[in-house]
C-alpha positions as a Markdown table, in Angstrom:
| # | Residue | x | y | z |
|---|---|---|---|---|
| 1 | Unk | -112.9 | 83.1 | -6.8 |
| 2 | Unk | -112.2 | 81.4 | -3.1 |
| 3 | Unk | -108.5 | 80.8 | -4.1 |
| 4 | Unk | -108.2 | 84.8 | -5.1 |
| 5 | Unk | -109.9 | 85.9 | -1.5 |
| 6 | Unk | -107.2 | 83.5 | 0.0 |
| 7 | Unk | -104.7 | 85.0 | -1.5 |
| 8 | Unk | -105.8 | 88.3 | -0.8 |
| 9 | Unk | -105.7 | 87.1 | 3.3 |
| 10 | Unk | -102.4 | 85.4 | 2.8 |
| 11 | Unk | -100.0 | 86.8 | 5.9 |
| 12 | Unk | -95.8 | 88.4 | 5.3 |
| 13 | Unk | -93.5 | 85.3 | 4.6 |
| 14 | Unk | -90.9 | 84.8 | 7.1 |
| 15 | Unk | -88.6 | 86.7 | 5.1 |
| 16 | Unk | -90.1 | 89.6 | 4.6 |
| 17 | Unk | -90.7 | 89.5 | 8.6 |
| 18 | Unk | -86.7 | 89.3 | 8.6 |
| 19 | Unk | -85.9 | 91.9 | 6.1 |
| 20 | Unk | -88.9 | 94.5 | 8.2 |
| 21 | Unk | -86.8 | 93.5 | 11.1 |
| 22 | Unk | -83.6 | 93.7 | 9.8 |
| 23 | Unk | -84.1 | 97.6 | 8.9 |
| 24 | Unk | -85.6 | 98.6 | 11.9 |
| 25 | Unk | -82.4 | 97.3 | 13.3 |
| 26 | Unk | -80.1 | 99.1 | 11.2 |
| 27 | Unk | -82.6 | 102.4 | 11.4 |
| 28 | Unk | -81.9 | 102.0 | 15.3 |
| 29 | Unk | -78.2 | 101.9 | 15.3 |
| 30 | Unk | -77.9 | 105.0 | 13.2 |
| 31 | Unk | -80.3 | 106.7 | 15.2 |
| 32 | Unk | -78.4 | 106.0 | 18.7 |
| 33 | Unk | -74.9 | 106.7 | 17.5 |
| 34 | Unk | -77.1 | 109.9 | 15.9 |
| 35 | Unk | -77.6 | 110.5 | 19.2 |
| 36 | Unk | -75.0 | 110.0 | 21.1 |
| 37 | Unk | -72.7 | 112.2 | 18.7 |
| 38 | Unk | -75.6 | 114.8 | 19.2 |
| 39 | Unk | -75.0 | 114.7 | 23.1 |
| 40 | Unk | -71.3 | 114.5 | 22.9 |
| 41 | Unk | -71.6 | 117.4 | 20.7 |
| 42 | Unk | -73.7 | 119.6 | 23.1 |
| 43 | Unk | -71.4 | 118.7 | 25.8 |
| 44 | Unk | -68.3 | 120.0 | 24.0 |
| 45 | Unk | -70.2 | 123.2 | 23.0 |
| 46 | Unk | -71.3 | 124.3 | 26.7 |
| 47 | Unk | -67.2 | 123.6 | 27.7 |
| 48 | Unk | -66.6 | 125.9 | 24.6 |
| 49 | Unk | -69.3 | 128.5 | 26.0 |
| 50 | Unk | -67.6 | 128.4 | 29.8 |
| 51 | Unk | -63.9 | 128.5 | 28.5 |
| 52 | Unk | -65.0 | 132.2 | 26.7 |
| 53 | Unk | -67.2 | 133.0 | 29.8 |
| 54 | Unk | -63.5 | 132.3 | 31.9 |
| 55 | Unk | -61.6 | 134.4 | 29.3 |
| 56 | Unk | -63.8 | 137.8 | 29.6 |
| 57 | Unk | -63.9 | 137.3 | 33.3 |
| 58 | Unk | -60.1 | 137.5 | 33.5 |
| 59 | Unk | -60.3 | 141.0 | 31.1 |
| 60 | Unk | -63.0 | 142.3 | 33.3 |
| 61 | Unk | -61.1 | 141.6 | 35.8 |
| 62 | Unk | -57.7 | 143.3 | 34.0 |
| 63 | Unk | -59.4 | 146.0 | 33.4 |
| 64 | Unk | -60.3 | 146.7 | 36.5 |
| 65 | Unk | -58.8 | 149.6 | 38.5 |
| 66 | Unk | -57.7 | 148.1 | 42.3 |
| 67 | Unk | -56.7 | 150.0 | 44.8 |
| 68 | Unk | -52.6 | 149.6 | 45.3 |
| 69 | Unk | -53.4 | 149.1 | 49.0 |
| 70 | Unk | -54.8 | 145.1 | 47.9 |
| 71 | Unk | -51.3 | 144.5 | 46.7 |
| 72 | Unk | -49.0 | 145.7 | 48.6 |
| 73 | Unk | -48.5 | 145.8 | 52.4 |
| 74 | Unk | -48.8 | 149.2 | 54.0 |
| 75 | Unk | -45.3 | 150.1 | 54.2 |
| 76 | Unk | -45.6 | 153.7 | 53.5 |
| 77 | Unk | -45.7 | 153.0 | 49.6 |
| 78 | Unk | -47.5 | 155.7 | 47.3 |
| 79 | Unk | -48.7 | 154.5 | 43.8 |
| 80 | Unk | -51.0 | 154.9 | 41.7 |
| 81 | Unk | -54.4 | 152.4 | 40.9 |
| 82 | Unk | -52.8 | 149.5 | 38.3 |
| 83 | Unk | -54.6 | 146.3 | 36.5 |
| 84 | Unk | -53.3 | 142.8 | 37.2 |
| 85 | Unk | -54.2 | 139.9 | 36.6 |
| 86 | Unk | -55.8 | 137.2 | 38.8 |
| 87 | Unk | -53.5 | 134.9 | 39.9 |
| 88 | Unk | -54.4 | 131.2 | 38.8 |
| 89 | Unk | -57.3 | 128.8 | 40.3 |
| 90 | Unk | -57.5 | 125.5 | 41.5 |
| 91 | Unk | -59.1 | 123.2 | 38.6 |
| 92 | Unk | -62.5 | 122.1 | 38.9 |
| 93 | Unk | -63.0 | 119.7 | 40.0 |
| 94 | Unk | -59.7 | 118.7 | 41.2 |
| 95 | Unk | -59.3 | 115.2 | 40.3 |
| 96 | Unk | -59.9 | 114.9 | 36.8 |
| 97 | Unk | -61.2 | 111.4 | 37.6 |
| 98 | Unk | -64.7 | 112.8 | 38.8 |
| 99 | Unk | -65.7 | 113.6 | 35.0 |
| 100 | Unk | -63.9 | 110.9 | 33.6 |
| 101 | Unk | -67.2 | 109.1 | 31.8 |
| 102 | Unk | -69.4 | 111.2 | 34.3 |
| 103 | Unk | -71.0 | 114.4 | 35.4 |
| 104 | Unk | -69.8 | 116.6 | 38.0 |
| 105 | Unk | -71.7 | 118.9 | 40.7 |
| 106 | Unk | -69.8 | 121.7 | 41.8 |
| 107 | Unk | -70.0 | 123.2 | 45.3 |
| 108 | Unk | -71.5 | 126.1 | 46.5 |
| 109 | Unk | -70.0 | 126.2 | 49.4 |
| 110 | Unk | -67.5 | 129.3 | 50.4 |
| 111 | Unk | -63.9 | 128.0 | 49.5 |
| 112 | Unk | -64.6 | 124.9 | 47.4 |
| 113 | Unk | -64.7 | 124.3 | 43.8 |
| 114 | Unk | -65.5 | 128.0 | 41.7 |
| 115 | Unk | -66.1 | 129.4 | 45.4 |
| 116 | Unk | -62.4 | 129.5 | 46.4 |
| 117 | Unk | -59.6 | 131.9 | 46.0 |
| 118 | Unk | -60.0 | 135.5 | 47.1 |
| 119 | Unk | -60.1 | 138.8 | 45.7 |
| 120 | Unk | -56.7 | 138.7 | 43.9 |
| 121 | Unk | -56.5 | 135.2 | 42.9 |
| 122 | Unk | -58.5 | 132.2 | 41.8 |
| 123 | Unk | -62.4 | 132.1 | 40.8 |
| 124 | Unk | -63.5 | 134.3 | 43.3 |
| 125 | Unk | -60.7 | 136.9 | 41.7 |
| 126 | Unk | -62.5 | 136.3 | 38.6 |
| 127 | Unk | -66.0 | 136.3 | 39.9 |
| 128 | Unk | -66.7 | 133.1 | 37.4 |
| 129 | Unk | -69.5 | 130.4 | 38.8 |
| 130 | Unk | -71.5 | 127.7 | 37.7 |
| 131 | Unk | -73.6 | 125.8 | 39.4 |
| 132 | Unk | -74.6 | 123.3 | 37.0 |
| 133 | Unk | -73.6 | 119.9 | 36.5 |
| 134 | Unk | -70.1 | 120.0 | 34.4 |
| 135 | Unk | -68.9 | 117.0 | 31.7 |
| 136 | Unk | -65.3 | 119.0 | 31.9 |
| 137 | Unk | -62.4 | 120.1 | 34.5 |
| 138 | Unk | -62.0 | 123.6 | 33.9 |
| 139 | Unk | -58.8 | 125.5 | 34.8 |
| 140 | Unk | -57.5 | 128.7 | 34.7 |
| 141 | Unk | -53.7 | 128.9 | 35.0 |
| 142 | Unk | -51.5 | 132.3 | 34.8 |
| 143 | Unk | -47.5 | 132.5 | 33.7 |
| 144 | Unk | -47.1 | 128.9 | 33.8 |
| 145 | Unk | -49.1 | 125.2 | 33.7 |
| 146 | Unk | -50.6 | 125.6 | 30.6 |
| 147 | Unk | -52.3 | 122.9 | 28.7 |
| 148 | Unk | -51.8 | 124.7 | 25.3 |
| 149 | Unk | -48.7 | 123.2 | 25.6 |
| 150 | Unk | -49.7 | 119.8 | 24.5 |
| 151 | Unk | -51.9 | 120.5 | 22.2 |
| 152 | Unk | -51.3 | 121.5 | 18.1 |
| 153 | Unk | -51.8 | 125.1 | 16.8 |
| 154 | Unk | -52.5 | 126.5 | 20.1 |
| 155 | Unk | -50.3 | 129.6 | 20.9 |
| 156 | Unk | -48.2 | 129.4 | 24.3 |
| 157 | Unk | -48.3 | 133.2 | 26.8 |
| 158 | Unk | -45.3 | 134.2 | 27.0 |
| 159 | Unk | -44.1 | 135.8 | 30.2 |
| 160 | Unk | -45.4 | 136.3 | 33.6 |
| 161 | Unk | -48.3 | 137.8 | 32.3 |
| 162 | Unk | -49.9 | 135.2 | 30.0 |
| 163 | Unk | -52.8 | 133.4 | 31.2 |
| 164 | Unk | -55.2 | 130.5 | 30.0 |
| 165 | Unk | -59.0 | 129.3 | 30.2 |
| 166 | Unk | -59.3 | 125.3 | 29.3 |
| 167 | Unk | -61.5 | 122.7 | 29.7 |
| 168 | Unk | -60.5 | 118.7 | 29.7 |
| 169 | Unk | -63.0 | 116.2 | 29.3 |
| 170 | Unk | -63.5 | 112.4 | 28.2 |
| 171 | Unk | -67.1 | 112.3 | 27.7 |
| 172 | Unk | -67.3 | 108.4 | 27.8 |
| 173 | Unk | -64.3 | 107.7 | 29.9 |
| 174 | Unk | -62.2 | 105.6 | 27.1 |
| 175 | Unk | -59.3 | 107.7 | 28.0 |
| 176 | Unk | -59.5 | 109.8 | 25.1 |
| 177 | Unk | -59.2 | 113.2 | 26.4 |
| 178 | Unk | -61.0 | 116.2 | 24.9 |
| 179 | Unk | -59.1 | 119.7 | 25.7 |
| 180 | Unk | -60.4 | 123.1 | 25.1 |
| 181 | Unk | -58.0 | 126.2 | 25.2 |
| 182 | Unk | -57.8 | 129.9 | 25.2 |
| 183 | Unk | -55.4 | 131.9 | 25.5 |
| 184 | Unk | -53.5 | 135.6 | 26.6 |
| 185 | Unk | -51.5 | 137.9 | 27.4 |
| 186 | Unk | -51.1 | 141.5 | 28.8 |
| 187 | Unk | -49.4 | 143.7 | 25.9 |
| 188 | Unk | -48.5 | 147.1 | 26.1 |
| 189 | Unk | -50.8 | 147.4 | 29.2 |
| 190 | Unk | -54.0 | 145.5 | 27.1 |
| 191 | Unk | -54.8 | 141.6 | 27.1 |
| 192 | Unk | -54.6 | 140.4 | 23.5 |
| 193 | Unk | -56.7 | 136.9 | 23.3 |
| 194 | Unk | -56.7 | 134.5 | 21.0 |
| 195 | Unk | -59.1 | 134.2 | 18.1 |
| 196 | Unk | -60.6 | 131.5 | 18.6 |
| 197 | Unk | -60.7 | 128.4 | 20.9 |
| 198 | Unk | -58.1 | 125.4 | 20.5 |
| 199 | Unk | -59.2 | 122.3 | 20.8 |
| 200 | Unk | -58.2 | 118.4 | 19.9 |
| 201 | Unk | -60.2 | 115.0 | 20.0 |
| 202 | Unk | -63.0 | 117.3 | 19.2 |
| 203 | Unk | -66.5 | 115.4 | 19.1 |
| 204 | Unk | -68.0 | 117.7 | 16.6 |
């Protein structure tokens, strides 16, 4: 009877111990590269989100009618409203560097960062802001400079009237850059876009 009640009280082996541990190691190592794909992922779907928000704020912009008198000088010239495009913006942030494994803050203040430009060229043309922290340099570049160039599958404006919204990233600063693209032109007097949103060295 006493050597059944020992047994009963008898502790985990060693092994056991090792195997119990053993699992919850393995348990943990999926769950932080779970993780860290999942954050990676979120990342890369907020540049996605901004790279569209760019791309309807130049066709706003388009389709705007401006006054003739904010593009030419007064010279005496009569014409009628027209749509242009705005003219391209500095990248932000300017030195890729400063999202290179890191977070960015933009600036708020008047001429820096999505506050520069003016009314025909640039963010402030666009009337595009964020004031978040950004994991990406965006750009917005118009007739030439485009990084669809590099990049597989992604259509290339033609002409002096193609533009393009993108995002570069490298999310853990390995060097491996992440680059998000979309891209128009003006046709016939409308802006034909892209479908969808190229990208390469895609977390997801």
């Amino acid at each position: 009877m006493r050597q059944k009640e020992a047994s009963r009280s008898r502790g985990f082996t060693l092994i056991e111990l090792m195997i119990v541990v053993a699992i919850i190691g393995v348990l943990a190592a999926l769950a932080i590269v779970g993780v860290r794909s999942y954050i990676a992922t979120a990342k890369t779907a907020e540049a996605k989100q901004i790279v569209g928000a760019i791309t309807r704020s130049a066709i706003t912009q388009y389709e705007r009618d401006r006054d003739i008198s904010q593009l030419l000088p007064a010279t005496g010239v009569a014409a009628a409203n027209t749509h242009v495009l705005c003219a391209s913006a500095a990248p932000v942030p300017f030195n890729f560097a400063d999202v290179q494994g890191r977070k960015y803050q933009p600036s708020g203040a008047l001429g820096a960062d999505f506050m520069s430009g003016s009314n025909l060229a640039g963010w402030q043309c666009l009337g595009f802001a964020t004031a978040a922290p950004i994991y990406f340099q965006y750009s917005y570049q118009v007739g030439s400079g485009y990084l669809s160039q590099g990049l597989p599958g992604a259509p290339i404006p033609s002409g002096p009237e193609g533009f393009e919204a993108g995002a570069r990233g490298d999310l853990d600063g390995d060097g491996l850059t992440c680059t998000l693209v979309r891209t128009g032109e003006v046709r016939a007097g409308e802006i034909v876009t892209s479908a969808v949103i190229f990208t390469n060295n895609d977390p997801d």
